[in-house]
Every structure is written in structure tokens, then in C-alpha cells.
C-alpha positions in Angstrom: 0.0 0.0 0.0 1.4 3.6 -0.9 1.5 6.5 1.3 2.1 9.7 -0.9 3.7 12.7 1.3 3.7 16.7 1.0 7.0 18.9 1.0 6.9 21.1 3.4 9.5 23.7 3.4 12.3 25.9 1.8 14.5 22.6 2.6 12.4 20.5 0.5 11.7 17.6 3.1 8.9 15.5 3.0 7.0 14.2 5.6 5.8 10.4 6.3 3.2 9.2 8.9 2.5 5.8 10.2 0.3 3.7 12.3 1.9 1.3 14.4 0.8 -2.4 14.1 0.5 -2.3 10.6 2.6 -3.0 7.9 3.1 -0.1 5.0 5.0 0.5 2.5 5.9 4.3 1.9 5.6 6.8 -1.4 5.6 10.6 -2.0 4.5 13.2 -4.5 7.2 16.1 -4.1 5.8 19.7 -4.6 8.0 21.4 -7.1 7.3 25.4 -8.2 7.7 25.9 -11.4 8.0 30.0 -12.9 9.3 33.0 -11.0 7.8 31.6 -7.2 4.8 32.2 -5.0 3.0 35.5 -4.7 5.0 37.0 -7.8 1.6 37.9 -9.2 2.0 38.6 -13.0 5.9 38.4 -13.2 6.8 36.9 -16.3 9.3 34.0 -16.6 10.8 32.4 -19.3 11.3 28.8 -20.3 13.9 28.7 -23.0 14.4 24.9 -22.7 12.8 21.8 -23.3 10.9 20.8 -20.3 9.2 17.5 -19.7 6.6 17.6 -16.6 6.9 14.3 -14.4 3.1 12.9 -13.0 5.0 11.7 -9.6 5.1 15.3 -8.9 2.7 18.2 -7.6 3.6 21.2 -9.9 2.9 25.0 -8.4 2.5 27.3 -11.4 3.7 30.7 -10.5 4.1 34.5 -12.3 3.1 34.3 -16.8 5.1 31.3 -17.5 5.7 31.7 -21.1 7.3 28.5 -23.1 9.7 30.6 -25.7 9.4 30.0 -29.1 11.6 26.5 -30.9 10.9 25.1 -27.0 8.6 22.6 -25.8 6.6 22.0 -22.6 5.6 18.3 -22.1 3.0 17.2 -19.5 2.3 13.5 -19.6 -0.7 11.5 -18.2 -2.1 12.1 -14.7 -0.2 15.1 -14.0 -1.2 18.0 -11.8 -0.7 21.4 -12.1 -1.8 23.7 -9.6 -2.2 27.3 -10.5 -1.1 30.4 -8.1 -3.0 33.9 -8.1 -2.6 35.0 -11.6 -0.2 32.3 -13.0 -0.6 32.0 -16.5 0.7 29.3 -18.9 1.3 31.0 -22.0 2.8 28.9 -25.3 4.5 31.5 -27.1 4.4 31.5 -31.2 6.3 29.5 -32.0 6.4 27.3 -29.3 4.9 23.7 -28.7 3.1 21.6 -25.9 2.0 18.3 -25.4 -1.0 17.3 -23.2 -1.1 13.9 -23.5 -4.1 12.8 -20.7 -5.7 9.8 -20.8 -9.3 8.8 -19.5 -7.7 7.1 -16.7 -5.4 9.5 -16.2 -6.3 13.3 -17.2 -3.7 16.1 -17.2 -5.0 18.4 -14.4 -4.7 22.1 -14.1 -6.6 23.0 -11.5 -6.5 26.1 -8.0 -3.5 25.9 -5.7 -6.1 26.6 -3.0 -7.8 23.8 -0.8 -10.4 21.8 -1.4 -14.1 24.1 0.0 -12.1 27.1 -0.7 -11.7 27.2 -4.3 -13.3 30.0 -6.4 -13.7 31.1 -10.3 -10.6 33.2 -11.2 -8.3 31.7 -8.3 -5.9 31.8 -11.9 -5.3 32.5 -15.2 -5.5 30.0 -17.1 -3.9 28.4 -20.9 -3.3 30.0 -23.7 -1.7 28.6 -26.8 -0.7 31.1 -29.7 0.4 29.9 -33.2 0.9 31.7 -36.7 -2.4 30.2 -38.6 -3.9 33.2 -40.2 -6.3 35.7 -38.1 -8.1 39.0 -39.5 -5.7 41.3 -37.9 -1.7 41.6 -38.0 0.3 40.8 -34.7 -2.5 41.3 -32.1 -1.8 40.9 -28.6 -3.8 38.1 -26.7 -6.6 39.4 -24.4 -5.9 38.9 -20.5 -3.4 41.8 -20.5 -0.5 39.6 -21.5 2.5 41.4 -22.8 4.4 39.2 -25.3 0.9 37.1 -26.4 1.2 38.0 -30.2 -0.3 35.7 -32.2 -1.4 34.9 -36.4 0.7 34.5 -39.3 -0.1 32.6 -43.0 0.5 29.1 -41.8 -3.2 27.4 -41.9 -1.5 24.1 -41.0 0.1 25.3 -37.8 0.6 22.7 -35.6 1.1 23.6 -32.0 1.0 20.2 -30.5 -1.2 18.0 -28.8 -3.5 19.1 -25.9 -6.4 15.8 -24.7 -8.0 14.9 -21.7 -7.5 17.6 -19.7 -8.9 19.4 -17.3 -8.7 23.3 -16.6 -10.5 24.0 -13.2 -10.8 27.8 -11.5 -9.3 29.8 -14.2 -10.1 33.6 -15.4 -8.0 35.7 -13.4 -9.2 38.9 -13.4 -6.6 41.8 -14.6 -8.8 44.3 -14.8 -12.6 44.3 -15.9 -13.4 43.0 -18.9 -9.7 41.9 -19.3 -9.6 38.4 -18.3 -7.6 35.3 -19.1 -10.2 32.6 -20.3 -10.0 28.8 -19.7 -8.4 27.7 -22.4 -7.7 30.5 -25.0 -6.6 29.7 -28.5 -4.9 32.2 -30.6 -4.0 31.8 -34.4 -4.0 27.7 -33.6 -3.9 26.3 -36.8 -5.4 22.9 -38.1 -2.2 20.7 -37.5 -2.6 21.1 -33.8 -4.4 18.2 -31.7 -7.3 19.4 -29.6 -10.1 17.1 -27.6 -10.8 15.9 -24.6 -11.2 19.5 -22.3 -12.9 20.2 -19.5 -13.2 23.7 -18.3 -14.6 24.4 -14.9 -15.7 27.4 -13.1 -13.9 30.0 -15.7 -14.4 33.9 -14.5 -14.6 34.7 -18.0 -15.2 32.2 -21.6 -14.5 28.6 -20.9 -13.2 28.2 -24.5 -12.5 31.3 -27.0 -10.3 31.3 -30.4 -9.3 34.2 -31.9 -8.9 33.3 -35.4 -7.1 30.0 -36.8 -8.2 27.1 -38.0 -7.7 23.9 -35.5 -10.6 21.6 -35.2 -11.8 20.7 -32.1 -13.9 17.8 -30.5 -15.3 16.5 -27.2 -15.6 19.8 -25.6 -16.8 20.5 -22.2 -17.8 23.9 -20.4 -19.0 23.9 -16.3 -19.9 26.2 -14.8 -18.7 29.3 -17.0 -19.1 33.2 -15.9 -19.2 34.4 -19.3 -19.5 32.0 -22.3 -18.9 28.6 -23.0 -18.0 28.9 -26.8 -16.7 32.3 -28.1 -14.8 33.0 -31.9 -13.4 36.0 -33.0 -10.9 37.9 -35.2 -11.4 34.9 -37.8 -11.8 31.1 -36.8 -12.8 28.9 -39.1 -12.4 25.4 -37.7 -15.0 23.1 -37.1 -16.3 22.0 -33.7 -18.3 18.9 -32.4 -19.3 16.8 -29.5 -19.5 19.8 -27.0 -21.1 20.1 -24.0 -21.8 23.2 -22.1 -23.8 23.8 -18.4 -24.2 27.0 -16.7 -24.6 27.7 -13.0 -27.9 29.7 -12.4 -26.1 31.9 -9.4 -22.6 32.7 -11.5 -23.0 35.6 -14.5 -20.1 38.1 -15.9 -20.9 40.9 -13.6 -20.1 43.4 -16.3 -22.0 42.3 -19.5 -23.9 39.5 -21.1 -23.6 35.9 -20.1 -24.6 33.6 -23.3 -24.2 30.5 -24.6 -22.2 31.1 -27.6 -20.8 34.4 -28.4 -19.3 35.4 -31.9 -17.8 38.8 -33.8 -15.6 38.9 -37.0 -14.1 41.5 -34.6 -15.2 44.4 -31.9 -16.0 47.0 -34.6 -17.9 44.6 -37.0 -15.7 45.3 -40.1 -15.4 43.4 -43.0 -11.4 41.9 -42.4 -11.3 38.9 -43.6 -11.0 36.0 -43.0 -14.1 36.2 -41.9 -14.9 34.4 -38.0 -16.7 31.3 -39.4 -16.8 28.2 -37.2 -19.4 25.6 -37.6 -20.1 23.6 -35.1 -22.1 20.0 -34.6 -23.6 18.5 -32.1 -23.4 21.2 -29.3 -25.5 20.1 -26.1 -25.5 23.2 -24.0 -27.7 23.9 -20.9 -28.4 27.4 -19.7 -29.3 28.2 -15.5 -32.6 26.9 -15.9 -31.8 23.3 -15.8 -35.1 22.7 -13.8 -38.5 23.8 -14.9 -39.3 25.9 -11.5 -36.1 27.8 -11.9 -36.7 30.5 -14.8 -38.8 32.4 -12.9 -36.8 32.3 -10.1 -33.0 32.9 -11.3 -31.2 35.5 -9.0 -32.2 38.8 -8.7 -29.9 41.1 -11.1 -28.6 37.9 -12.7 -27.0 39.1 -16.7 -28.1 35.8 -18.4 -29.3 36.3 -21.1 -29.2 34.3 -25.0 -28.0 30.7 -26.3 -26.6 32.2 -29.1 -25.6 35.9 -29.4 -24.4 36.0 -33.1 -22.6 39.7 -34.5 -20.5 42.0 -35.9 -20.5 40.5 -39.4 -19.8 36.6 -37.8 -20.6 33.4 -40.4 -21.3 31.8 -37.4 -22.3 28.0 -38.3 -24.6 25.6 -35.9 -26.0 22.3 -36.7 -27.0 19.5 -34.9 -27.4 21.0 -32.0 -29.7 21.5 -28.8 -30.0 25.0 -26.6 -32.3 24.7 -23.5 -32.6 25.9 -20.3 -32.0 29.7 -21.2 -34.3 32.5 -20.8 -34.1 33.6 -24.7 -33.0 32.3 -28.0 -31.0 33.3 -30.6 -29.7 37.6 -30.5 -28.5 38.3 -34.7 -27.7 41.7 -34.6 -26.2 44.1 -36.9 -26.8 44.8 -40.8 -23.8 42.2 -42.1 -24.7 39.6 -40.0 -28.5 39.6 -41.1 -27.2 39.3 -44.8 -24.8 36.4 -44.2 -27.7 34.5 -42.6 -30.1 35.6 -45.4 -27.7 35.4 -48.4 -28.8 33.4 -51.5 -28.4 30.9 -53.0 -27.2 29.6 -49.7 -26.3 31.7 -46.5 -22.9 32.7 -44.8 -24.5 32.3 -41.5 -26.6 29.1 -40.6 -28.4 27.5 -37.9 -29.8 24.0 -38.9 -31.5 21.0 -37.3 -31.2 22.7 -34.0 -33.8 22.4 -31.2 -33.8 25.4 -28.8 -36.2 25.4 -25.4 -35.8 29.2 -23.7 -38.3 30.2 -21.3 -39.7 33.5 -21.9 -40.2 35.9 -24.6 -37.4 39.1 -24.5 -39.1 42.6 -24.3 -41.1 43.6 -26.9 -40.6 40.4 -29.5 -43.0 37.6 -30.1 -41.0 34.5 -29.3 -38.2 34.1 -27.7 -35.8 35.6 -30.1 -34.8 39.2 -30.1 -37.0 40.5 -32.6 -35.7 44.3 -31.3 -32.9 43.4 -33.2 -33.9 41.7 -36.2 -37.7 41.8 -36.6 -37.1 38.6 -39.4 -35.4 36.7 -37.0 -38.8 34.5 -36.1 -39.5 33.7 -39.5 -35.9 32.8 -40.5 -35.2 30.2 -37.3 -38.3 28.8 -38.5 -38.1 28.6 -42.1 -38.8 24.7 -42.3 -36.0 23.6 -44.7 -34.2 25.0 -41.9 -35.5 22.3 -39.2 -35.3 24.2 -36.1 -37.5 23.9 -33.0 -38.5 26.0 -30.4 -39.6 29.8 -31.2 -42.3 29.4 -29.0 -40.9 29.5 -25.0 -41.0 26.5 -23.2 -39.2 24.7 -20.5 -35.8 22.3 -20.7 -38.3 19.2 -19.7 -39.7 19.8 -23.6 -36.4 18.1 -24.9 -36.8 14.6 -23.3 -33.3 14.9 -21.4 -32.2 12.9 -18.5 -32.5 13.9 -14.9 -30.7 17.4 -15.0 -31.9 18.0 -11.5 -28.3 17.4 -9.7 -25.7 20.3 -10.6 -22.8 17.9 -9.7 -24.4 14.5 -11.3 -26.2 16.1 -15.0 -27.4 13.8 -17.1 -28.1 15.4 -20.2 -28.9 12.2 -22.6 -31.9 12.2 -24.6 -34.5 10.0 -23.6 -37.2 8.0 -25.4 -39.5 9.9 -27.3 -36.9 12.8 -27.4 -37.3 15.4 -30.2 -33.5 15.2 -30.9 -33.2 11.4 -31.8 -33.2 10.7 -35.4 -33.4 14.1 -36.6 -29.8 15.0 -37.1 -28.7 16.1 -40.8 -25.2 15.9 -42.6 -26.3 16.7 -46.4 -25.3 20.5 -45.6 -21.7 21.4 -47.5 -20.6 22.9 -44.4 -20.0 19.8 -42.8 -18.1 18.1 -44.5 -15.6 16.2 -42.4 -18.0 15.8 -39.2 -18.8 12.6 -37.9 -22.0 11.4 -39.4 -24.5 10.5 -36.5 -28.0 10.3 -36.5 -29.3 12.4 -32.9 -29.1 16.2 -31.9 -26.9 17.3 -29.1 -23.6 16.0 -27.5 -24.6 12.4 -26.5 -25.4 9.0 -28.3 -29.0 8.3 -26.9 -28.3 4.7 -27.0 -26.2 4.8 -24.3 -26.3 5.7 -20.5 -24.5 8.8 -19.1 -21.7 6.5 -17.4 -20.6 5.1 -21.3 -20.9 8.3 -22.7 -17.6 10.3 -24.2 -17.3 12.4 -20.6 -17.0 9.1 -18.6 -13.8 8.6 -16.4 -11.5 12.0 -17.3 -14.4 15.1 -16.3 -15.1 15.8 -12.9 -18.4 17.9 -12.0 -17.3 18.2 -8.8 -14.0 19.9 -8.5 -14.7 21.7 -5.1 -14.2 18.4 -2.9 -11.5 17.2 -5.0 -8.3 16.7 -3.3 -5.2 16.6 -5.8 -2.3 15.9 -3.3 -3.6 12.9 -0.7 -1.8 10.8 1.6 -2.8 7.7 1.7 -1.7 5.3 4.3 -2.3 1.9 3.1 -3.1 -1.2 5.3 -2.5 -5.1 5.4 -6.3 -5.6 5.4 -8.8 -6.3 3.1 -9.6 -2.9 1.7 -7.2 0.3 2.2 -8.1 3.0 4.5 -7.2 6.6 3.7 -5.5 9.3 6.3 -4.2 12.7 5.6 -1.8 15.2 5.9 -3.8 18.9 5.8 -1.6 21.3 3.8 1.2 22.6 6.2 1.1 26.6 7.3 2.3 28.0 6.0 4.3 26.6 3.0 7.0 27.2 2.0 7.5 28.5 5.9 10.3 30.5 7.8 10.9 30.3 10.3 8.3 27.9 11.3 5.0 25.4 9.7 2.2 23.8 11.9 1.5 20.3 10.4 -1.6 18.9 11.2 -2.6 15.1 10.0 -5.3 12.5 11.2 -6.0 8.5 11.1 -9.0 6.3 10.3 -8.3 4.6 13.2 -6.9 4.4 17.3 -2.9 3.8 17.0 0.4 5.0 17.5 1.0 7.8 15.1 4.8 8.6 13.7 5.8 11.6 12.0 9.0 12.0 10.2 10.5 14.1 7.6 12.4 12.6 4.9 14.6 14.7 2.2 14.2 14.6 -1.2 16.6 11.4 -1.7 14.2 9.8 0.7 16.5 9.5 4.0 15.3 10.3 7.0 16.1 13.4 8.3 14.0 13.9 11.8 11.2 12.0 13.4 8.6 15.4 14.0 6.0 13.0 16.1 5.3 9.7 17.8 1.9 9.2 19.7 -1.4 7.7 20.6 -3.7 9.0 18.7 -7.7 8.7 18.6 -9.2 8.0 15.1 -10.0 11.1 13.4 -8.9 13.5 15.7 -6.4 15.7 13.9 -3.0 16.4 15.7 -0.6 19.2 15.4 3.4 19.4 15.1 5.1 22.9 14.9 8.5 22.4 13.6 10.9 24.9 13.0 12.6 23.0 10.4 15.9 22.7 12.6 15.4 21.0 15.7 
């Protein structure tokens, strides 16, 4: 049985605990900080080598760690990464990474804080840049990241590989409405290996892309301030197999919270390429999961649209299903009502997509925003187009699973769901997408557990604990004890260490260095099964 054990201090020991009686056999997982240290806030650091992340170890990542451009950044299967306030991995231009997760063993990057104490911005966040082409020269990457230039002519850019992952707690906040997102993808182009990611509790987009072309599947976006899916400054890859659920009590305090969100770029011009991503079988679920809770979503609460769709965006959805928001589809501006009603076939489509919003906006007669575009009724409902749901009604119309448990969704069509057998692939746009025959994210013919999200997501992040000891027994099943994290840590001149057992014994605690000798014995007691017990040490005597 393995024991795995926390580093402590500026001497980089490690602690081990016992319980006498037993036999054990001992492990660790060393804390190593990686970047410019603790608390350095937004300091940049450099890596101008090729560094290759080791899963034995518990990685702190501090200041905007940037991976130089012709370097590397490797992080194989089941590593963790814990994020300090602000920390920032940044792949430069230039620049490659490799996320290579696994379903058994996902890459995580998740809050350096504890678990119950973890909150949406606790830091930044990932951003990968390439040089696939984007509608403007040399821009900077949002998040108020000096050095984030991105785009070139290289459609074919290939940044690496980046599956089953997870990015928990991200968005620092820099200033308002100047956040890092989730995972942010500039000028990625289609070489590049994307699918598998999890974003949870983002303070701003769980996924944006500002231009490029990279293709992207198996998508998933929890618990997102702002929105889940967001293209700008001219995407043009294709998207499917994404799923996307929003917490009724979290909103971007300064704007609009919507599904997706799209603009060629801020002003709306006509730079081409144009933003044109098409996505297919999108599941996403807005804060009213539950029937009851439309009309009783917080008070002041900014959610708003599934789709807000602008500023001259060919903005592409099939396949897809929208419920649980309080209205439908926003199309807004002159060039964006042309692409979508262009002839002989539109720039901007939505297809085969069933929508369920609960109320009407002000002033329009469905649940579309008619103040906008007063067509925009007529067009969703154009029946070549096969769309559903102008009319309001409640998440319960779509025949999904129990949606009832934040933590445990099951979003899978049921029997006598509108979205089985009525997908469509005869459209030119989607060529290349995986032919299937239902709407939404998930294969109706199987249960949640044996869907594409099984094993590698986690809906529950908040309890998770990434660095356990486990103290493993000569007895038919293990038992689990614990050391809480030390304080503080790194310490000087002193730490309190605090740990606790499943069970009455005699409790030893000693520190070990980094070669695994013993160094000290901290501790050696009766202790009373989970009671926790205290050592301060000054890491001398």
C-alpha cells in the first residue's frame, strides 16, 4: 500500500506518517514550483528549454510562465498542475506543448487553494498562440498579456497536442473585462491536436479562439461566468461533440452571459477572413436546468441568449440543442443579417437545431430578439431550416435525462426525445463531421456513465483533493489518512503540520529529504481515530 507525502519547506523535506501495528509501505508526491515563485503575481518567466513535466510530482504554477518560441513543454498522463493567483501558462508563437491525458489519467490544471475554498478566477489559465492566419496583424492576446502576439499565413500550424485535460478555476481577473479565459486559442492552426477539455468554473469564456483554423472535438464547459463557446478575429475550424452547463447563481458581472458568443471582430468590419466556425452536435444547458427555476433565477442575474451571433460573424450551428435559457438566438447588426439571409445559400446558418428558452425578450414575439432583427422568427423557423422551439417553453420539452443534480447532470436524450433521429449531414458545411443520427452532444443509446465524458471530467472539482496521503493497510480494503496542507508553505521560520488516522494507533511523523533519507522524526503518539493532531516544527530542531 502507498502512502504519498507533502513537501513542506524551503529545505524540500517530505513528511511520512504511520500507524503502528501495521505494515506499509511508503511513497511521495514532491511539490516542485515551477515559474518565478509564490505570490509574484504577474511576473513573467521564461522557459527557453525543453521541459518535460513528471506525473510523480505536484507542480505549483507561478508568475506568466511563457514557453519561448523552438521550446517545448511536455506534461504526460495524470499530472497535476496547480495554478497560483494569476499564474498563467502562455505557449508563445512559435512554441509547442504536449497534453497527453488519458481517460484514466487526465492532465490536471486546477486552484492551488484547498479543497471548499476554491473559487472562479483563483488563476489565469492556458493560452496557446500559433501563426495560422487571423483577420488582424500581430495582435496581442486578451488577458493583459504582454508578449501574447499571435497569427501569421500558416493554416496548417501545428502547435501540438492538448487531450484529456482538465482546466479548473481559471479567469483571473486583470482588470474588468480583461480576463484570461480557460483555455484561450490564438492563431491555432489545423495541424494542432485538440479534444478531450474540461473547463470548470472559468471567470470569463470557458473556450474562445481568436482566429485560426484547429478543429476541435469533445468539448466540455461547467460552470462558465461568461461563455462557454466564443470565436473571433477569424476562426474557421469546425467544432463537435461539445457540452456546455451554466450555474444559475454565476454571470459576468459586467456584460452579457450567453451561450455562444461570436464577432468577426469588436468593430464589426469586413477583415477577412471572416470568424466562421461551424459547429455539430453542441449540447449546451443554460441556469434553468429545472423547470421551477426560470422564474426564479437571481435577482440582477446578466443571463441572457443561447446564441448571441454579430458583428458581421458566419457563425455556423448544426446539430445542435439549446435549453434551459431564458431567450433564444440575439443576430444583430446589418452584415450579420445578410450572411444569414444570403442566397443561394447563407454565410450564416443554424440548422437542425432544437432550442427550449423560457420566456419571450421585451417587446418580441418569441423568444428571439426581434428588437434586433424583426425577421429573425421567421428565419429560425423557415422549415427547410428544421429548427424547434420559437415558441418559449421549458428544458423538460427536450426529453433529457435527470438534470436535476448540478454535480451529477445527465443530459442524454431520452425515449420519445425530439432530438433522436433528426440530425442532418447533407449540408456542404459539414463536411468532415462525424455522421451520426441524434441532436446534441450524447449518443442516446447509451447511458450517461458510457458516454464520451465518462472517467476524465469531474463535475465536482470543489471536494476534489489533488495531493492525498494515503496510508495503506495489510487488510482487506485500504483505508485513507491525511496530511492537511502545512502553514504556512513554504515557511520561515516555522510550519504547523496537522494530520489525522482512520483509526486508534500510534502515530509517527517524520521528515524525509528529497533522496528519501530520514532526516527527523517530528512525532510519535497515541492518537484517537480522526482526531487531527498538530506538530510545529521549525525545520531545525
Amino acid at each position: 500500500m502507498n502512502h504519498r507525502f507533502r513537501k513542506i519547506g524551503w529545505a524540500a523535506l517530505l513528511l511520512g506518517m504511520a500507524v503502528a501495528s501495521q505494515a506499509f509501505a511508503y511513497a511521495f508526491k514532491p511539490e516542485v514550483v515551477i515559474g518565478p515563485g509564490i505570490d509574484t503575481g504577474r511576473t513573467p518567466y521564461h522557459q527557453n528549454w525543453n521541459r518535460i513535466l513528471d506525473p510523480d510530482t505536484l507542480y505549483t504554477l507561478t508568475g506568466i510562465y511563457y514557453v519561448d518560441s523552438t521550446y517545448s513543454i511536455t506534461i504526460p498522463a495524470g499530472t497535476i498542475v496547480q495554478g497560483d493567483t494569476a499564474a498563467t501558462l502562455i505557449v508563445s508563437r512559435g512554441a509547442r506543448i504536449h497534453v497527453n491525458g488519458t481517460a484514466a489519467d487526465p492532465v490536471v490544471f486546477t486552484s492551488r487553494k484547498s479543497p471548499g475554498a476554491r473559487a472562479r478566477g483563483d488563476w489565469g489559465g492556458v493560452v496557446l498562440l500559433g501563426d495560422a492566419p487571423c483577420n488582424k496583424v500581430d495582435p496581442l492576446i486578451e488577458g493583459g498579456i504582454i508578449g501574447g502576439t499571435y497569427g501569421g499565413s500558416n493554416a496548417a500550424h501545428d502547435i501540438g497536442e492538448f487531450y484529456y485535460a482538465r482546466i479548473e478555476y481559471p479567469g483571473y481577473r486583470f482588470q474588468l473585462n480583461n480576463e484570461v479565459n480557460g483555455l484561450t486559442m490564438g492563431a491555432v492552426g489545423s495541424g494542432s491536436e485538440i479534444h478531450h477539455v474540461q473547463v470548470s468554473y472559468s471567470f470569463d469564456d470557458a473556450f474562445e479562439w481568436f482566429g485560426g483554423t484547429v478543429d476541435c472535438d469533445y468539448l466540455v464547459a461547467f460552470g462558465t461566468t461568461d461563455d462557454e463557446f466564443d470565436t473571433d478575429f477569424g476562426y474557421q475550424g469546425k467544432i463537435q461533440f461539445a457540452y456546455g452547463q451554466k450555474d444559475p447563481n454565476l454571470w459576468d458581472p459586467t456584460g452579457e452571459t450567453n451561450g455562444f458568443e461570436t464577432d468577426n471582430d469588436a468593430s464589426g468590419s469586413g477583415d477577412v477572413p471572416f470568424t466562421g466556425p461551424t459547429f455539430s452536435n453542441v449540447t449546451l444547458i443554460g441556469p434553468a436546468r429545472q423547470d421551477t427555476m426560470c422564474a426564479n433565477l437571481p435577482t440582477g442575474n446578466k443571463h441572457q441568449y443561447a446564441g448571441l451571433i454579430r458583428r458581421q460573424s458566419h457563425h455556423k450551428i448544426f446539430n445542435s440543442v439549446l435549453g434551459g435559457f431564458r431567450w433564444g438566438f440575439s443576430i444583430r447588426d446589418a452584415g450579420t443579417i445578410a450572411c444569414a439571409t444570403g442566397t443561394p445559400d447563407s454565410c450564416m446558418v443554424i440548422r437542425c437545431t432544437s432550442l427550449a428558452a423560457c420566456e419571450n425578450p421585451s417587446g418580441s414575439t418569441s423568444v428571439h430578439d426581434e428588437g434586433r432583427w424583426a425577421g429573425v422568427t421567421s428565419w429560425y423557423d423557415a422549415p427547410w431550416f428544421g429548427n424547434t422551439g420559437s415558441v418559449a417553453r421549458n428544458l423538460s420539452a427536450l426529453g433529457l435525462g435527470d438534470m436535476s443534480d448540478f454535480t451529477d447532470p445527465n443530459p442524454v436524450p431520452q425515449s420519445g426525445s425530439e432530438l433522436i433521429n433528426s440530425a442532418c449531414f447533407g449540408h456542404p458545411y459539414l463536411g468532415g463531421f462525424q455522421i451520426v443520427t441524434y441532436r446534441g452532444a450524447f449518443d442516446p443509446a447509451l447511458p450517461m456513465n458510457q458516454q464520451w465524458t465518462e472517467s476524465w471530467t469531474n463535475f465536482d472539482p470543489q471536494t476534489t483533493d489533488y495531493n492525498p496521503c494515503f496510508a495503506g493497510v495489510e487488510e482487506s480494503a485500504p483505508v485513507k489518512a491525511g496530511f492537511s496542507r502545512s502553514v504556512p508553505n513554504p515557511f520561515n521560520p516555522t510550519t504547523t503540520i496537522s494530520c489525522s488516522i482512520p483509526r486508534a494507533g500510534l502515530v509517527t511523523v517524520d521528515v524525509y529529504d528529497a533522496a528519501g533519507n530520514h532526516v527527523r522524526k517530528l512525532h510519535e503518539a497515541n492518537e484517537s481515530a480522526g482526531v487531527a493532531s498538530s506538530v510545529i516544527w521549525d525545520g531545525k530542531s
